[in-house]
C-alpha positions as a Markdown table, in Angstrom:
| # | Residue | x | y | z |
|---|---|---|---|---|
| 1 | Unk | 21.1 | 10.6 | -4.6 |
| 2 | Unk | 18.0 | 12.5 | -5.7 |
| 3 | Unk | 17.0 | 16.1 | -3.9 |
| 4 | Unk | 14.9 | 16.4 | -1.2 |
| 5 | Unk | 11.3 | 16.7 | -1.7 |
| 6 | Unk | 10.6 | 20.4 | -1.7 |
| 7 | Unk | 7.2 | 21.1 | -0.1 |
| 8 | Unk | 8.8 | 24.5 | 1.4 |
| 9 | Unk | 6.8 | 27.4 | -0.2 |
| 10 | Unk | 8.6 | 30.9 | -0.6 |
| 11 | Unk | 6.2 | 33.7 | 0.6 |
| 12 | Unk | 2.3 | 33.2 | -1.7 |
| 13 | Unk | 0.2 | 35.9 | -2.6 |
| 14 | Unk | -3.4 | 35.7 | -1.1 |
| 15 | Unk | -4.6 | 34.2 | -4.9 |
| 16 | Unk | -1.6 | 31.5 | -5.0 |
| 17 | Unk | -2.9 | 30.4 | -1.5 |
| 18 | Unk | -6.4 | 30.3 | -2.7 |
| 19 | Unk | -5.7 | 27.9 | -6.1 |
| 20 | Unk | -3.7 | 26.1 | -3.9 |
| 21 | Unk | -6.4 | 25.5 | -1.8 |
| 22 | Unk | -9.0 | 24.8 | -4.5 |
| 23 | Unk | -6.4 | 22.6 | -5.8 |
| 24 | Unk | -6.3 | 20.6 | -3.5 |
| 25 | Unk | -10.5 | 20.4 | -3.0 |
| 26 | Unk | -10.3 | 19.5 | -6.8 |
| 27 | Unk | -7.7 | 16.7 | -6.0 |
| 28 | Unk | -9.7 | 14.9 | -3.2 |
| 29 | Unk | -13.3 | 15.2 | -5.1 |
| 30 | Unk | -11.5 | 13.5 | -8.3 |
| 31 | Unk | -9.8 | 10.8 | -6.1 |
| 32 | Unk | -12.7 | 10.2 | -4.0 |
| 33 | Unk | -14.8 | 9.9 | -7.6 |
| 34 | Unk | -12.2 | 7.5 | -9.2 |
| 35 | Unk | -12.3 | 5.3 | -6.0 |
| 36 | Unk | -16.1 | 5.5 | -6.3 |
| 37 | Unk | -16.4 | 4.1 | -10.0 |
| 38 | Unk | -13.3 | 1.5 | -9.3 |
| 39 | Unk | -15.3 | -0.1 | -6.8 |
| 40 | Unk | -18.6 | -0.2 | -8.8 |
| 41 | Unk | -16.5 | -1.4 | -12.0 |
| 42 | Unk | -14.9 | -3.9 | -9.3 |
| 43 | Unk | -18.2 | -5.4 | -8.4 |
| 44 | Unk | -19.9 | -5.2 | -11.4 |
| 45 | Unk | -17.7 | -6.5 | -14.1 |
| 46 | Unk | -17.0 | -10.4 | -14.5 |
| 47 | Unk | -17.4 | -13.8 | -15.7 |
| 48 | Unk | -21.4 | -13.1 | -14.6 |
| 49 | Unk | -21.7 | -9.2 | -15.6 |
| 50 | Unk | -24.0 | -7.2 | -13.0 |
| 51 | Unk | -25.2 | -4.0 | -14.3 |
| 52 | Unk | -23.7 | -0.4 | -12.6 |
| 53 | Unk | -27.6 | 0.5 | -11.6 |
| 54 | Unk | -28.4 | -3.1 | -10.3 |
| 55 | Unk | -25.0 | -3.1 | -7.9 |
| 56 | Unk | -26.1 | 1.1 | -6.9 |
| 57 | Unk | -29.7 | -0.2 | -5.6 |
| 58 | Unk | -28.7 | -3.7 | -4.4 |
| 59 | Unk | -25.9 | -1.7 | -1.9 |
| 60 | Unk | -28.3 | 0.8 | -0.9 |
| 61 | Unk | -31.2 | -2.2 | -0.5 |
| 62 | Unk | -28.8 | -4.1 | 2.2 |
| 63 | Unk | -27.1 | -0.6 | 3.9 |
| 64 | Unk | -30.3 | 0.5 | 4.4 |
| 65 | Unk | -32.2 | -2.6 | 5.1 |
| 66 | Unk | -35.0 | -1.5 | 2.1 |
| 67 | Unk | -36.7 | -4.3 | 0.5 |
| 68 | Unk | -34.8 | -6.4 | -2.2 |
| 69 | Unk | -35.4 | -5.1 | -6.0 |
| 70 | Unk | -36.8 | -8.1 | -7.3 |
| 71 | Unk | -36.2 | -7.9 | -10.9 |
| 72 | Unk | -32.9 | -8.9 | -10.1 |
| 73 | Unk | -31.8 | -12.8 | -9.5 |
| 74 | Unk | -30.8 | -14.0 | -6.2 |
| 75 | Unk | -27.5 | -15.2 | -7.5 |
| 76 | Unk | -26.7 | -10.9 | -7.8 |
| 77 | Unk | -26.8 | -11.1 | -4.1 |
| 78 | Unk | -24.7 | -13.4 | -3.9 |
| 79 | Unk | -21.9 | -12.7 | -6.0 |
| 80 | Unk | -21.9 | -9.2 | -5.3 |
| 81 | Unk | -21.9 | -9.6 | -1.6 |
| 82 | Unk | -20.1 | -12.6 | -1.4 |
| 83 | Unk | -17.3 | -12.5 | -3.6 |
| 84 | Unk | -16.8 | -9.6 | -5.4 |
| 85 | Unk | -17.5 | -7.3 | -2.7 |
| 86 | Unk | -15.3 | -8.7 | -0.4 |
| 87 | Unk | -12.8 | -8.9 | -2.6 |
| 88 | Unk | -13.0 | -5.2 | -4.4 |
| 89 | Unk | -12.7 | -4.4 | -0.4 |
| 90 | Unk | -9.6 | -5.7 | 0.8 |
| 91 | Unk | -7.7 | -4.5 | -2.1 |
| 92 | Unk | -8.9 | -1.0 | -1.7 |
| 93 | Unk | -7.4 | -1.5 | 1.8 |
| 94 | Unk | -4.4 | -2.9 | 0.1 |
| 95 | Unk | -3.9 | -0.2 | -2.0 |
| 96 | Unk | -4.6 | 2.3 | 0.3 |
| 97 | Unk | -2.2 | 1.0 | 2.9 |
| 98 | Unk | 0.7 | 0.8 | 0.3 |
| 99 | Unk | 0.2 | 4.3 | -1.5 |
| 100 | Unk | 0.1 | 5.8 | 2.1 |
| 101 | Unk | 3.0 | 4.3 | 3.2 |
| 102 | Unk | 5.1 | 4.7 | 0.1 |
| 103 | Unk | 4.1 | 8.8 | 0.9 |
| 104 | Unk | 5.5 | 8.8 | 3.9 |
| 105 | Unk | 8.4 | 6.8 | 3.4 |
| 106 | Unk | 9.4 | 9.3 | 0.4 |
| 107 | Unk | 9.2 | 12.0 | 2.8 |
| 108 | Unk | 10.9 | 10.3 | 5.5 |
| 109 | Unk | 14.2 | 9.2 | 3.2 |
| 110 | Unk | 13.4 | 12.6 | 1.2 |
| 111 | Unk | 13.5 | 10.5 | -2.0 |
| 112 | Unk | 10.7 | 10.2 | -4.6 |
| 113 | Unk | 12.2 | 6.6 | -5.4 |
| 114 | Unk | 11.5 | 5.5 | -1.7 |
| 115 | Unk | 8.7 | 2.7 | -1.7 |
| 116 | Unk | 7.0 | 0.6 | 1.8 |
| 117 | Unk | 9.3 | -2.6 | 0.9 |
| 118 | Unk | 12.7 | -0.3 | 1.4 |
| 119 | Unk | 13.1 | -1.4 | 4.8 |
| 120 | Unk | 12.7 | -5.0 | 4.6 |
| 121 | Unk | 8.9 | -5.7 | 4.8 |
| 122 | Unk | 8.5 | -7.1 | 1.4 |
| 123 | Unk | 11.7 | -9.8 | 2.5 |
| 124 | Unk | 10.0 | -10.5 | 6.3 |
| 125 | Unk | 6.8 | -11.0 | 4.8 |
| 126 | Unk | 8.3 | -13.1 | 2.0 |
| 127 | Unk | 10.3 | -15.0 | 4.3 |
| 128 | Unk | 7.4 | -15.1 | 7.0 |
| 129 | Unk | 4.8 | -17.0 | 4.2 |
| 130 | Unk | 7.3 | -19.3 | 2.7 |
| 131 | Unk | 8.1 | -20.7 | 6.3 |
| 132 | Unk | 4.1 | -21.3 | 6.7 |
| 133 | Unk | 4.2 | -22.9 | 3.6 |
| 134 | Unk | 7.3 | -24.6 | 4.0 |
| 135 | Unk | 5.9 | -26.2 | 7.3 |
| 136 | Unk | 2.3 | -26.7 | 6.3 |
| 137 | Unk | 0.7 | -24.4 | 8.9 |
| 138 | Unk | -2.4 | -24.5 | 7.5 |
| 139 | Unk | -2.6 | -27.9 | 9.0 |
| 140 | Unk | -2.4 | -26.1 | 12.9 |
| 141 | Unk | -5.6 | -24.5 | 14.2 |
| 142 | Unk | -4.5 | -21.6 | 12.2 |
| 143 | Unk | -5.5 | -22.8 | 9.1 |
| 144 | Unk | -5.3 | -20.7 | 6.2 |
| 145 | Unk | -4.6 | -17.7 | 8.2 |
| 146 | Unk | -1.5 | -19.1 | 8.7 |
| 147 | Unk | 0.2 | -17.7 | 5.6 |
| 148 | Unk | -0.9 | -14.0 | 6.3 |
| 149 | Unk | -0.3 | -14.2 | 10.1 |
| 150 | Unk | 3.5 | -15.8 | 9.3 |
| 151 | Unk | 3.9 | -13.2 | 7.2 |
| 152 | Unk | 2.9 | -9.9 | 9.0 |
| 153 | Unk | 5.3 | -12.0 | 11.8 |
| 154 | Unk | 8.0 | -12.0 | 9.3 |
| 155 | Unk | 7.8 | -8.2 | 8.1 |
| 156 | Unk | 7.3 | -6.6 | 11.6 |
| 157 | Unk | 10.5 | -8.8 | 12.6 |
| 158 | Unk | 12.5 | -7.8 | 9.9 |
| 159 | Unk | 11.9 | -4.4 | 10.5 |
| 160 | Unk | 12.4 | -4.1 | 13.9 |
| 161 | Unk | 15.7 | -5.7 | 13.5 |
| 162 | Unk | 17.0 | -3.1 | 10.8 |
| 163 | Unk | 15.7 | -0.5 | 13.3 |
| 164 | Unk | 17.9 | -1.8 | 15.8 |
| 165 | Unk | 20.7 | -2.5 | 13.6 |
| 166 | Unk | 20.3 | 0.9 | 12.4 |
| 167 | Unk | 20.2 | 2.7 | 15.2 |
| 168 | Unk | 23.7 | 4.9 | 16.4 |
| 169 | Unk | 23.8 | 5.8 | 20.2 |
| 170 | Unk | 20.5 | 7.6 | 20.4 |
| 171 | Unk | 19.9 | 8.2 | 17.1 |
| 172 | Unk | 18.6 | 6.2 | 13.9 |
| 173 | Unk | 20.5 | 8.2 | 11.0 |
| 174 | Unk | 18.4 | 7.5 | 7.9 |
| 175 | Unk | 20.9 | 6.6 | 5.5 |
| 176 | Unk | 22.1 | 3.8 | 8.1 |
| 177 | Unk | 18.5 | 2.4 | 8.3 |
| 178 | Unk | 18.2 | 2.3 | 4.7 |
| 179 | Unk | 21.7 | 0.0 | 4.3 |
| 180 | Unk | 20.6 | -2.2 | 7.2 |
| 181 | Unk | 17.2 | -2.5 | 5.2 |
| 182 | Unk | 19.2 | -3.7 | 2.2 |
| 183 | Unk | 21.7 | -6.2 | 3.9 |
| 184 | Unk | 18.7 | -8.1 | 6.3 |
| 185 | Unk | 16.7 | -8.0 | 3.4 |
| 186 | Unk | 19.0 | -10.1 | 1.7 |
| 187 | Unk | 19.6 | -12.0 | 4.3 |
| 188 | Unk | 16.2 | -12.9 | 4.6 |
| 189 | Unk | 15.7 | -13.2 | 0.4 |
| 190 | Unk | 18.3 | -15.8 | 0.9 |
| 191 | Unk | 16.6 | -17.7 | 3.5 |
| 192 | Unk | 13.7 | -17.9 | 1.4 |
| 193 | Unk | 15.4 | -18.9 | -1.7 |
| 194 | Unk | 16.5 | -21.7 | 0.1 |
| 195 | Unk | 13.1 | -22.8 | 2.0 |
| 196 | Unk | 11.8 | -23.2 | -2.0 |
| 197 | Unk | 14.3 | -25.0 | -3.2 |
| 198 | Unk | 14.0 | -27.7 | 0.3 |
| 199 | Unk | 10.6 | -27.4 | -0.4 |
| 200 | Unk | 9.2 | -27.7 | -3.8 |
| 201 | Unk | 5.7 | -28.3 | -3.2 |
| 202 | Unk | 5.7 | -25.1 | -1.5 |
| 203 | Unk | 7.4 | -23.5 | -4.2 |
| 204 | Unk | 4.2 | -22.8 | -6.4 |
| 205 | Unk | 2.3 | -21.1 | -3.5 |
| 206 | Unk | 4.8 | -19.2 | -2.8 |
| 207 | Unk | 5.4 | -17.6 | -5.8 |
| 208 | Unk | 1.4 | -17.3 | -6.7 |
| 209 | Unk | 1.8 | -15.3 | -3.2 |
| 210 | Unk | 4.3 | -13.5 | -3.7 |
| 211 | Unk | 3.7 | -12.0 | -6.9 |
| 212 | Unk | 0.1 | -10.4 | -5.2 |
| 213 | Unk | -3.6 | -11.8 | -5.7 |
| 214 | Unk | -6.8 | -12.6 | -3.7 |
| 215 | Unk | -6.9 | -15.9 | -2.2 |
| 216 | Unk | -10.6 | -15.8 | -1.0 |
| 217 | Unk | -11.6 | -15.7 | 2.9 |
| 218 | Unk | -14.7 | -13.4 | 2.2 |
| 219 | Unk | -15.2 | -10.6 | 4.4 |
| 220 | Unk | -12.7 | -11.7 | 7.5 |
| 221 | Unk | -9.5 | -10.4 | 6.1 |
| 222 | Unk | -11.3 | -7.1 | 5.6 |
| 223 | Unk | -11.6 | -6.9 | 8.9 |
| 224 | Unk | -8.4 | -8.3 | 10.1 |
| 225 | Unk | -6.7 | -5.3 | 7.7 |
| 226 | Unk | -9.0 | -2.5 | 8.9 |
| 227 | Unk | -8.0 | -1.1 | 12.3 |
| 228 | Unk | -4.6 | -1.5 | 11.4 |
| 229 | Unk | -5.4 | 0.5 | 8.6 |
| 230 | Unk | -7.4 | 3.2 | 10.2 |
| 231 | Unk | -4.7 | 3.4 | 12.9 |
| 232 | Unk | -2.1 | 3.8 | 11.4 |
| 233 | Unk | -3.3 | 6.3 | 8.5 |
| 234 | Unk | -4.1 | 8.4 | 12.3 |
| 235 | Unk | -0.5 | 8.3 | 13.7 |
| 236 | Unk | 0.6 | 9.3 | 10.2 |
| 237 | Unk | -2.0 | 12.1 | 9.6 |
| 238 | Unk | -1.1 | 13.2 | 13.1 |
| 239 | Unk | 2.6 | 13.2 | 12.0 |
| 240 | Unk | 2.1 | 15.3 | 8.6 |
| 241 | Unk | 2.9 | 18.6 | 10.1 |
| 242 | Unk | 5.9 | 17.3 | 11.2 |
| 243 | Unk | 6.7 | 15.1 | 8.0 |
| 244 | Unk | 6.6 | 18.5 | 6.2 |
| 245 | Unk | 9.1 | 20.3 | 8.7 |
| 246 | Unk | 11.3 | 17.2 | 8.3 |
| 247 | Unk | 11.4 | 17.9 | 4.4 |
| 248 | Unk | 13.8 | 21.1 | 5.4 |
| 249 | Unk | 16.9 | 19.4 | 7.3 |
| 250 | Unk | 17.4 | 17.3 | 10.3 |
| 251 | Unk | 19.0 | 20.1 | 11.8 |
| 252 | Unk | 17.1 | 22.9 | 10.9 |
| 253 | Unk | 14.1 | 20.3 | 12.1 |
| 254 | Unk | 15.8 | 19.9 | 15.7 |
| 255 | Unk | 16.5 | 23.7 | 15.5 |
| 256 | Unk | 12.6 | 24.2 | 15.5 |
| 257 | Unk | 11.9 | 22.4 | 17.8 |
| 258 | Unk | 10.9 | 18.7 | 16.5 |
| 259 | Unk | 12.3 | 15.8 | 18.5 |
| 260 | Unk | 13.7 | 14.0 | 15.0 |
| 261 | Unk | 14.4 | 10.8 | 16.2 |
| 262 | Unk | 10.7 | 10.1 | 17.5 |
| 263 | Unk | 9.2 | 11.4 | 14.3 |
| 264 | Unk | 11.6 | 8.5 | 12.2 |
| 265 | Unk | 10.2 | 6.2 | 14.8 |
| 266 | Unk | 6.5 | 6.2 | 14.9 |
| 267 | Unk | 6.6 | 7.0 | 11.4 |
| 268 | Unk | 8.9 | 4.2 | 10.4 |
| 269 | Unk | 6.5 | 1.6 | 12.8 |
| 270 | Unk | 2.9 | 3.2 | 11.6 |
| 271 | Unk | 4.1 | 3.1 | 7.9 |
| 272 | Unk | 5.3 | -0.9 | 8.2 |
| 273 | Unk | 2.2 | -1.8 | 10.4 |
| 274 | Unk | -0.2 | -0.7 | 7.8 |
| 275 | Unk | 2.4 | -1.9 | 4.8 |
| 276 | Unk | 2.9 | -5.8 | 6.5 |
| 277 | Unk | -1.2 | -6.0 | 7.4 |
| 278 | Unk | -1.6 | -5.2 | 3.9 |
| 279 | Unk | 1.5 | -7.7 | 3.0 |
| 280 | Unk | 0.0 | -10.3 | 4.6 |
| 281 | Unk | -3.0 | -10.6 | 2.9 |
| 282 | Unk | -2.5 | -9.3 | -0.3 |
| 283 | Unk | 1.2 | -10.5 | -1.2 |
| 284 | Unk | 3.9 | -8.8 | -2.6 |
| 285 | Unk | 2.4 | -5.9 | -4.8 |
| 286 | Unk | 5.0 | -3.7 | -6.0 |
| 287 | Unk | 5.1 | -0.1 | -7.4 |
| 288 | Unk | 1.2 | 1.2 | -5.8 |
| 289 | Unk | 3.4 | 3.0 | -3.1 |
| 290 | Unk | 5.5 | 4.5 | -5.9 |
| 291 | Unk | 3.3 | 5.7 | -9.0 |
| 292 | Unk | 0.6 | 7.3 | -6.4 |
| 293 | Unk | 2.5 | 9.5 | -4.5 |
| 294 | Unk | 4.2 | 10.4 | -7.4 |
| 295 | Unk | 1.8 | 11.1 | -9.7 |
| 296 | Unk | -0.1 | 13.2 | -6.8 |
| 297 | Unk | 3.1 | 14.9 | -6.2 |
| 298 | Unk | 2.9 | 15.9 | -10.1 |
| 299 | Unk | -0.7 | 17.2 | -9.7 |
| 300 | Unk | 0.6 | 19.8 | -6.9 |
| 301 | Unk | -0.1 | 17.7 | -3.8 |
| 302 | Unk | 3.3 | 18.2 | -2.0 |
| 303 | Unk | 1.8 | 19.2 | 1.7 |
| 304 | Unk | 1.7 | 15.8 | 3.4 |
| 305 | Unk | -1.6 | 16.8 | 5.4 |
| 306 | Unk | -3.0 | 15.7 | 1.9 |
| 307 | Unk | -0.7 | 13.7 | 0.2 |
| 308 | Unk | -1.2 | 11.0 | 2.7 |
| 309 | Unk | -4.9 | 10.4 | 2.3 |
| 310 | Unk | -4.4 | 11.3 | -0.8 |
| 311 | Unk | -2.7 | 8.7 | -1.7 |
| 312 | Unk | -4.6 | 6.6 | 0.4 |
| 313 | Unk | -7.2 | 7.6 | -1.9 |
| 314 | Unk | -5.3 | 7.2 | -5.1 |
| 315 | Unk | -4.1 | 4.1 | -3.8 |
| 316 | Unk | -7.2 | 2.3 | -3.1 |
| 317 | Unk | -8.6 | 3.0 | -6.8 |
| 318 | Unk | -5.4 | 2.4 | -8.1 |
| 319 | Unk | -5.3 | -1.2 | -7.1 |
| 320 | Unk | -8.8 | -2.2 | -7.8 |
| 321 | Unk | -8.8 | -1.1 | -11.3 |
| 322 | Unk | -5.0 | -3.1 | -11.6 |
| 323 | Unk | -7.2 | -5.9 | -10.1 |
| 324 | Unk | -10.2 | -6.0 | -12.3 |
| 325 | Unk | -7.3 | -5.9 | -15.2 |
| 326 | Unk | -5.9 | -9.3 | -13.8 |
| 327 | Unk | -9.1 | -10.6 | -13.5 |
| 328 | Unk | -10.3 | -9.6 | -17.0 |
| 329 | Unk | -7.3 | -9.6 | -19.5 |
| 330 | Unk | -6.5 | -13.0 | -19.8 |
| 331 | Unk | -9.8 | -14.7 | -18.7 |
| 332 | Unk | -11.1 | -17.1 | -17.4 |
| 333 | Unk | -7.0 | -17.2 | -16.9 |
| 334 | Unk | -6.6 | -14.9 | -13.7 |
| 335 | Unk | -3.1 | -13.0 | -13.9 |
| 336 | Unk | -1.5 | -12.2 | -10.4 |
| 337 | Unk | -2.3 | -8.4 | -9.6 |
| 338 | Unk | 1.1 | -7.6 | -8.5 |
| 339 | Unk | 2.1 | -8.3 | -12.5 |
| 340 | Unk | -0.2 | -5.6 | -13.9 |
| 341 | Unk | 1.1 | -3.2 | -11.2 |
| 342 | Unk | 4.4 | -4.2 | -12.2 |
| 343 | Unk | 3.8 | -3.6 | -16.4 |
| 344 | Unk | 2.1 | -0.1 | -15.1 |
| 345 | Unk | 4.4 | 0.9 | -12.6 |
| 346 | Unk | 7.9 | -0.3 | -13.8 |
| 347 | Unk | 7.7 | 2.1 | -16.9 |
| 348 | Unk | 6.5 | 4.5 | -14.7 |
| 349 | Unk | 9.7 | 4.4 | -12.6 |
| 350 | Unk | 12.1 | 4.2 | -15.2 |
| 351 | Unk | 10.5 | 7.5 | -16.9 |
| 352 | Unk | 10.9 | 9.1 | -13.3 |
| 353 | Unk | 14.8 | 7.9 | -12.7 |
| 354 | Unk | 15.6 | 9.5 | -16.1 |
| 355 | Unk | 13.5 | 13.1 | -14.9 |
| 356 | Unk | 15.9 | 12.7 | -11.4 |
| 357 | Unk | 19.1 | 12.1 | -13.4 |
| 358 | Unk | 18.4 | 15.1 | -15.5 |
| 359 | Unk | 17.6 | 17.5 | -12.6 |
| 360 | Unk | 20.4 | 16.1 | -10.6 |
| 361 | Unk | 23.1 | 16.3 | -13.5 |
């Protein structure tokens, strides 16, 4: 088991607590600027290439309802605001949900190797969208929200069942939620496994789903994403005081004064909201919610009032440039994002398991 995430300070000097500080200003301006040049590379590069300046005045033209540069062709407007927009926008929300969630999940199961799919969502949701499939949903009124709204069904289900399963009298003891994640997750792999195999003309979509990727829908899954987004990145940025507290011991926790069992909960729910919104529509993207955190937590960012929109941050520009990669390595062939995330982040992890096994042994 690796040690807890220490985010404890011993007693700073005035000048430690002042580069801390400006630390952690120079943290938020760079992520802040790498989210702002993902999402203008996003937009701009393609099969029809739009220049940087042209999508920086055609933005401000429409936000501020100025006239329409007109050197520029109409068919700008429409790609940029049409497709590539769109699209550059839900997986900012994506990645942002994800790299949040993996945060706070590493700080509730005080292990760096934590990630949002360790409870079950990434199973549910699985299971949730091969059952749409499976049935052909998108046949109902539905339509092709069907998939999406099956599988934040599926993930929010799961969950709540390990949480039950988990739970011990009046308490849910972390290391019990974390098996019952495991074995219903299984469980629910296994049902899926066999939907495909009843079901082979599914089994294509699934797996194109599964392994993570835009499916199109312009601007409404933006939309259907965002408040979950924004409220759940508020309960958890409401919770970080706590989250940090939590880092010392259960006991010592309860000892101060923190009602434990609470904090697990409305972390645990916020953190799979956002994670099985984000599920939903943008599949099964692995390893955002593990390299972020990390990697901020590397850079000095270990107070959870600003790891988590830190990594919300990190997050978002994380997954748009892994997106423009898929969309650009192979093309016109477009790769599924979730395996460029995979080829960053699974060398990532197995770099960091071989840091923990040193410090542990």
């Amino acid at each position: 088991m690796a040690r807890p995430l220490n985010i404890v300070h011993a007693a700073d000097t005035p000048l430690a607590l002042v580069l801390r500080r400006w630390r952690v200003y120079a943290l938020f301006s760079v992520g802040f600027g790498a989210l702002v040049v993902a999402i203008i590379l996003g937009v701009a590069v393609g099969a029809i290439a739009i220049p940087p300046i042209a999508v920086i005045e055609l933005v401000i033209s429409r936000l501020f309802a100025l006239p329409r540069p007109a050197i520029y062709p109409d068919t700008f407007d429409t790609i940029l605001f049409q497709i590539r927009l769109p699209r550059v926008a839900l997986t900012a929300l994506i990645g942002a949900a994800l790299a949040a969630s993996g945060s706070t999940y590493q700080g509730l199961f005080r292990n760096p190797l934590a990630d949002p799919y360790l409870v079950g969502v990434a199973s549910g949701a699985g299971l949730g969208a091969t059952l749409a499939m499976a049935f052909n949903l998108h046949t109902t009124p539905l339509g092709l929200n069907a998939v999406p709204v099956a599988a934040f069904v599926g993930a929010v289900g799961t969950v709540s069942l390990v949480v039950l399963s988990a739970q011990v009298g009046r308490t849910t003891p972390v290391s019990t939620m974390l098996l019952a994640g495991v074995a219903i997750g299984a469980f629910a792999t296994a049902l899926t496994t066999f939907l495909m195999l009843r079901s082979p003309d599914g089994l294509r979509r699934a797996f194109n789903w599964m392994l993570g990727g835009y499916n199109g829908g312009g601007w409404a899954p933006f939309f259907v994403v965002l408040p979950y987004l924004v409220v759940g990145l508020i309960v958890l940025q409401l919770n970080a005081r706590a989250l940090n507290v939590l880092q010392l011991d259960e006991e010592q926790a309860r000892q101060l004064g923190l009602h434990v069992e609470r904090l697990k909960i409305t972390l645990v729910t916020a953190s799979t909201l956002i994670t099985a919104a984000a599920v939903a529509f943008g599949g099964l993207v692995g390893f955002v919610g593990l390299v972020v955190p990390h990697m901020l937590r590397l850079l000095g960012a270990h107070d959870y009032r600003h790891l988590i929109p830190l990594s919300a941050l990190g997050g978002a520009a994380f997954l748009i440039f892994a997106d423009l990669l898929a969309r650009t390595l192979l093309a016109p062939t477009e790769l599924p994002v979730g395996v460029v995330t995979a080829l960053i982040g699974a060398p990532f992890f197995v770099i960091l398991l071989r840091r923990l096994k040193r410090s542990v042994f």
